[in-house]
N, C-alpha and C positions, 0 to 999 in steps of 0.2 A: 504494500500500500504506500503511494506519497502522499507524504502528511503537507506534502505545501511550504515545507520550510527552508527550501533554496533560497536564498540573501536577504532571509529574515535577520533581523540584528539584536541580538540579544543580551541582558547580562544575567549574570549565576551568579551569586554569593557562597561564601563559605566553600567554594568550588577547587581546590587544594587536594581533598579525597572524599573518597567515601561518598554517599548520596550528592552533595552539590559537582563533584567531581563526574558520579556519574551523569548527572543532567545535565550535566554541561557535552559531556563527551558524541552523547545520543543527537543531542539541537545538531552538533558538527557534522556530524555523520549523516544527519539528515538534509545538510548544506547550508544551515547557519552559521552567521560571523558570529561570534558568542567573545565575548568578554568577562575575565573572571576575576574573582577578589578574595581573597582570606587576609590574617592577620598577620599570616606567615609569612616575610619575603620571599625568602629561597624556595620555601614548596610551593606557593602559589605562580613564581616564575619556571621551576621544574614540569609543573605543573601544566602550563599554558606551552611550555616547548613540546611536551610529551603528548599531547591530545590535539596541539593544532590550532589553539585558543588565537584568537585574532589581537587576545590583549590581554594585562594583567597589571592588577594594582594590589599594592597590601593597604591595607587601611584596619582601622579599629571603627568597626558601625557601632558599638554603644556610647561611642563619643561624640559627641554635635558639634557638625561639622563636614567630619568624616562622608557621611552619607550621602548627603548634599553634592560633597567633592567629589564621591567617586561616580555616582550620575555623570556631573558635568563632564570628566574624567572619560566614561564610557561613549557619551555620546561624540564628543572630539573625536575618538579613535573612529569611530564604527561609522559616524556620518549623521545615524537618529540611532530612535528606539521601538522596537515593537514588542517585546518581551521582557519581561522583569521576573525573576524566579528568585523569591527571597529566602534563602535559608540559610540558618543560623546553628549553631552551638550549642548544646543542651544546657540549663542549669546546674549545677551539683546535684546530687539524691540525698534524701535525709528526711526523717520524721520530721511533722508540723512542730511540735516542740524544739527540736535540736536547730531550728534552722534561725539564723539572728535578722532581724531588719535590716540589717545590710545587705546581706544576702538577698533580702527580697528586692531592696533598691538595684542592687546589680542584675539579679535577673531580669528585671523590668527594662530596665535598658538595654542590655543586651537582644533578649527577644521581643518584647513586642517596641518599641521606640525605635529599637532600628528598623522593622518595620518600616514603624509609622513614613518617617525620616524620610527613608527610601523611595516609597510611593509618594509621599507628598513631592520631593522633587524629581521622579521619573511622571508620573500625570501628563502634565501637560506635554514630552514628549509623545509619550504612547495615544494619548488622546488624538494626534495627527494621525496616526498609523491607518492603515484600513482593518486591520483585524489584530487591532493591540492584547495581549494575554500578559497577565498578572497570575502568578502561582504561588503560593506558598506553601512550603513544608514544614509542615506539623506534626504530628504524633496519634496515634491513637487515641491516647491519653485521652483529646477534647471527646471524645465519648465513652470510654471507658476505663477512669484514671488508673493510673499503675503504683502502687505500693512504691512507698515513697523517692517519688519522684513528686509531689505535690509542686516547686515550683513551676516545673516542666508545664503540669497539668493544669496549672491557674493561666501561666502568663501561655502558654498556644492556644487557651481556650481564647483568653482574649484575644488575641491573633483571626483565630476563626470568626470572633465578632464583627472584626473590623473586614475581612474579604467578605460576608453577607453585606456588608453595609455598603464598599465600594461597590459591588457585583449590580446592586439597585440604581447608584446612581452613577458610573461610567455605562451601562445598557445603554442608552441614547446615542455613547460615541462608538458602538459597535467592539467594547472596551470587553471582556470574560476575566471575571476573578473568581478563582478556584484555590481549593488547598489538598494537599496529597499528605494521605493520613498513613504514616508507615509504621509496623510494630515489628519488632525483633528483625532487622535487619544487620546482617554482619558486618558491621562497621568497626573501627577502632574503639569510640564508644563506647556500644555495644558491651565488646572484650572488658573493657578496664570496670564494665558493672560485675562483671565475674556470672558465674553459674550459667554458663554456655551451654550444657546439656539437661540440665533443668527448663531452660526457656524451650529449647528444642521439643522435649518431649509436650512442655502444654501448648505449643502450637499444634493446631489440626493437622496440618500435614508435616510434622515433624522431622520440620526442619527449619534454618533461620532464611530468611529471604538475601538478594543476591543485590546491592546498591544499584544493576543494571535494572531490573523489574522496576526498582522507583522512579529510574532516569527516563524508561518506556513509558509509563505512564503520566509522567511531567512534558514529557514530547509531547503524548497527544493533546494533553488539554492545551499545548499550545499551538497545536495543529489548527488547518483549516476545515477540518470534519469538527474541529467539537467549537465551531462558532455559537452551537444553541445551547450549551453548555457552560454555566453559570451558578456562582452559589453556590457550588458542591465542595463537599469534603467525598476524595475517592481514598474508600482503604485499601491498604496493600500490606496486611496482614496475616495471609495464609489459611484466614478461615477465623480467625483469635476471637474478633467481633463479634456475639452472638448474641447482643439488641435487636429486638426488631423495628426498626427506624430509620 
């Protein structure tokens, strides 16, 4: 199938490894100029030579500022924008009690402000596009929180608030905001939560998912088949999800 994404122009966050890495890699492969960002210099430049990336910047998104610059940053390189795929860095894990108001400050900024950040100044780019897509990755969690991981589960719940709310009011500019909801993906992450064969087993098909399955499915929502596709959180969980909603 062509998803339509020949010299679409994109950017990926946190795209260095792992899920942003891989969505980044899939947009390329599909014939997107894709531009990527982590915090990392060196791997996010390793990173952009090894996949083909059209461009690469380190930046810190919890910092204001930052978010703003590397929009402007991307769209320099690439010429505009039609794709924004915002993902981020988890919070620490830890019980509601153990966890300090700082910690909740940071996670806040980290995930949902950079956000915010990001799409306040990609808009009005993608807004020109003819078929602009906005994606974010999220987690399960916003529907079935995960044992402690609670900031994770607050702040991408708000995450998911804010693409419902964009998804209603960019429709007129023919704008799709979507979020890709992944659970137990083998990521680095993932690893450093420990009990790798424990997660395996309570997934349905027992086993962890592959950072390419997320990057396929971040493709299509920003393909041109899923133009009527808006709003949605798609899981990409194995089965794990077992609400029915």
């Amino acid at each position: 199938m062509d998803l339509g994404l020949k010299d679409r122009k994109a950017l990926v966050t946190a795209a260095s490894k792992g899920i942003g890495r891989a969505c980044a890699q899939t947009l390329i492969a599909e014939g997107a100029s894709v531009f990527i960002a982590s915090r990392d210099a060196k791997a996010i430049q390793a990173a952009a030579e090894e996949i083909g990336a059209a461009g690469s910047s380190a930046r810190d998104l919890s910092q204001p500022g930052d978010p703003e610059a590397l929009i402007a940053e991307a769209v320099d390189r690439l010429g505009e924008l039609d794709i924004l795929v915002v993902n981020t860095g988890g919070p620490p894990p830890g019980l509601f009690e153990s966890i300090s108001l700082a910690a909740w400050d940071e996670a806040y900024q980290v995930v949902l402000m950079s956000a915010v950040r990001l799409v306040k100044a990609a808009v009005p780019h993608i807004r020109r596009s003819e078929a602009g897509r906005i994606v974010f990755i999220t987690s399960v969690s916003v529907r079935q929180p995960i044992q402690r991981l609670v900031l994770s589960s607050s702040m991408r719940a708000a995450v998911t608030g804010l693409a419902k709310t964009l998804a209603e009011e960019l429709a007129v500019d023919r704008v799709t905001v979507n979020c890709v909801a992944p659970d137990a993906i083998r990521t680095t992450a993932l690893e450093r939560l420990g009990d790798i064969s424990a997660r395996e087993a309570r997934t349905p098909m027992k086993r962890l998912g592959d950072p390419a399955e997320v990057g396929a499915a971040c493709a299509f929502l920003c393909s041109r088949h899923a133009g009527y596709i808006t709003g949605q959180s798609l899981g990409i969980d194995g089965g794990s999800l077992q609400g029915v909603h």
